[in-house]
C-alpha positions in Angstrom: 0.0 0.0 0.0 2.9 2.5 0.7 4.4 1.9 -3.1 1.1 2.9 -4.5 0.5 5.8 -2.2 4.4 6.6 -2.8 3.5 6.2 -6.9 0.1 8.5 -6.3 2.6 11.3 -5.0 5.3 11.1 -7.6 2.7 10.6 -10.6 0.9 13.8 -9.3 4.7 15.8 -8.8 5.0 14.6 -12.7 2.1 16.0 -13.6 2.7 19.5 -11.6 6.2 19.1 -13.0 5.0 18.9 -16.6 2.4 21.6 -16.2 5.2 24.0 -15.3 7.4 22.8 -18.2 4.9 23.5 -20.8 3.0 26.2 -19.4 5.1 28.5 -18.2 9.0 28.1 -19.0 9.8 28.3 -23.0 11.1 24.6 -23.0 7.5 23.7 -25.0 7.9 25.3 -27.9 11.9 25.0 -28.0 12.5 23.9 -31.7 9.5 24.3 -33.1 8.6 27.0 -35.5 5.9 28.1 -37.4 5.0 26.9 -40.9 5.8 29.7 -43.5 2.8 30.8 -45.3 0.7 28.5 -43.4 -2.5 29.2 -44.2 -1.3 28.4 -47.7 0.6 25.2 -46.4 -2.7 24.1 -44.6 -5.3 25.0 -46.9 -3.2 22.2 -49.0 -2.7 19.6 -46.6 -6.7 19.9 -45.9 -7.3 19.5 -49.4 -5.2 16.4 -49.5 -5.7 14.6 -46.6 -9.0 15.9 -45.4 -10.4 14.5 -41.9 -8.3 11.7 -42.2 -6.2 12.4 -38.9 -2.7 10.4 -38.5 1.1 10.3 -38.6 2.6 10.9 -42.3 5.8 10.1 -43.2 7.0 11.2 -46.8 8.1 10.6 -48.8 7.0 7.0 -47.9 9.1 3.8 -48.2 7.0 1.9 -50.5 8.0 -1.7 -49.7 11.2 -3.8 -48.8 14.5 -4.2 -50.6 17.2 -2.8 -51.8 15.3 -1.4 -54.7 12.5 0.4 -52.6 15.2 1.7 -50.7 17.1 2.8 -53.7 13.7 4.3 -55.0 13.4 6.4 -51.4 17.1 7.7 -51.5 16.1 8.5 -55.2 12.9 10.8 -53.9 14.9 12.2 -51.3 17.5 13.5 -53.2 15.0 15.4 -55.6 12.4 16.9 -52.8 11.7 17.3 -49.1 11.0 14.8 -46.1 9.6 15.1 -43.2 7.3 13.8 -40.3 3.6 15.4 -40.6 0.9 15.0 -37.1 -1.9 16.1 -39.1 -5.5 16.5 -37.1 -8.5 17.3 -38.9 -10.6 20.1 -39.1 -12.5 20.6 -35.4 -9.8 19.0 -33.5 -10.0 20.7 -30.0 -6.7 22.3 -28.7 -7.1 21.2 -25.1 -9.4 18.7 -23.9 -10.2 18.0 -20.4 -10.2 14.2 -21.2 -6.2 14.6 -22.5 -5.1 16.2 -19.6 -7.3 13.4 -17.7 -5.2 11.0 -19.8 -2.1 12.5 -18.6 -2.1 12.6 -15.5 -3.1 8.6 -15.8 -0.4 8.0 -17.6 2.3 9.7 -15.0 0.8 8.5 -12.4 1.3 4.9 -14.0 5.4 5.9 -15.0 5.5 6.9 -11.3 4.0 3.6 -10.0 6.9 1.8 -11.5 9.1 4.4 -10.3 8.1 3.7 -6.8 7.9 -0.3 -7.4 11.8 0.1 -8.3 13.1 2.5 -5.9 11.5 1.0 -3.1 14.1 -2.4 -3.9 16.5 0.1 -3.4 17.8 0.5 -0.1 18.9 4.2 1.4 17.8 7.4 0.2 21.1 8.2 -2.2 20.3 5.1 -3.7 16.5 5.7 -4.3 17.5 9.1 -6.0 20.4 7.4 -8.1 17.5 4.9 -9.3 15.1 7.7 -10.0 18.2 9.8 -11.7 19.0 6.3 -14.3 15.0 5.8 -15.3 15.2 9.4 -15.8 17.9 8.9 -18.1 16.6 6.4 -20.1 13.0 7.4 -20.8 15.0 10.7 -21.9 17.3 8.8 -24.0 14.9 6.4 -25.3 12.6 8.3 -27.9 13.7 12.1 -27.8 17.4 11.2 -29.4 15.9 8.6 -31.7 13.5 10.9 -32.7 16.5 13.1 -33.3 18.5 10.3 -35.2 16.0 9.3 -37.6 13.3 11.7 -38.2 15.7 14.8 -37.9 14.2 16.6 -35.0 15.7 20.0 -33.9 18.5 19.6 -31.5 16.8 22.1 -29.4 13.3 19.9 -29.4 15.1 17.1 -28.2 17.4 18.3 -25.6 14.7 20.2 -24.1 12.4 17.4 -24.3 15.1 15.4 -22.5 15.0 17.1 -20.1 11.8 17.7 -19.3 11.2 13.9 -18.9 14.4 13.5 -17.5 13.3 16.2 -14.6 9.9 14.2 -14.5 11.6 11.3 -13.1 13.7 13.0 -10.7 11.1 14.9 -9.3 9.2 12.4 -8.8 11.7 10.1 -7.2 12.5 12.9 -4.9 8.7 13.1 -3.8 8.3 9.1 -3.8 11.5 9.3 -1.2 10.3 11.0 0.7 7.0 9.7 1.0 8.8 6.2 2.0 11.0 7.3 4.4 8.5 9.3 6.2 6.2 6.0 6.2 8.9 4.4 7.6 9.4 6.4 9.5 6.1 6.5 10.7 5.7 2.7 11.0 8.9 2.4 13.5 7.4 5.2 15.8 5.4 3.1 18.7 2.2 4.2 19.0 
């Protein structure tokens, strides 16, 4: 019951964490920029892909081989690529049920947070664990991301850190939780 409670406190410091990050420091919008002559750009990507909302990739790699991929280096030599999040028309900006699902989904990083600093024992070594699954979930997407789909160094360093801070402020919170219910539980009533 104490991990749980531990991973309730550290999922709700990530989410207060994240808040701040992207509401009121400029590490949201670090590396991105506005589309030149976007209505233009958008007015064309609505006629093309309409309200069919997904993750484009162009160009595409149009199946398997050494000739499909000598056919992509071929179209990449000649125009542009990229990596397009396109929503449809009427997409909301902000929905209460996103920012629902966020918090969820911290609060379920910072359950396994707790679950795996709680094996470690002492408080240096409950904020080194914290600090390492900070690392990695940093590392993990935002410099593959980088790597393959050429996102701004920028983006990804201040995305890095972000999820990187996520983890170690929630380790710190899910710490101290533990060792002040263990500290509780020694106490004699």
């Amino acid at each position: 019951m104490r991990i749980l409670l531990a991973g309730l406190v550290g999922g709700v410091v990530m989410y207060i964490w994240a808040t701040i990050a992207h509401v009121a420091t400029p590490l949201a919008s670090a590396g991105l920029k506005q589309l030149p002559s976007e209505a233009a750009t958008v007015a064309v990507l609505h006629a093309s892909l309409g309200d069919q909302p997904g993750l484009y990739i162009f160009p595409y790699l149009e199946g398997s081989g050494s000739k499909a991929m000598a056919d992509l280096q071929a179209k990449r030599q000649l125009g542009p690529s990229g990596l397009l999040a396109y929503q449809a028309p009427g997409a909301p900006a902000l929905m209460p049920r996103q920012l629902v699902v966020e918090l969820l989904l911290e609060i379920g990083e910072s359950l396994l947070l707790a679950v795996a600093i709680s094996a470690a024992a002492g408080v240096p070594r409950r904020l080194g664990v914290a600090a390492a699954i900070g690392v990695i979930a940093a590392v993990s997407t935002n410099f593959s991301y980088w790597n393959w789909y050429g996102f701004s160094w920028d983006y990804t360093l201040a995305n890095a850190f972000t999820e990187l801070m996520k983890y170690v402020l929630a380790g710190v919170a899910i710490t101290g939780f533990l060792a002040w219910r263990d500290g509780r539980a020694r106490i004699p009533a």
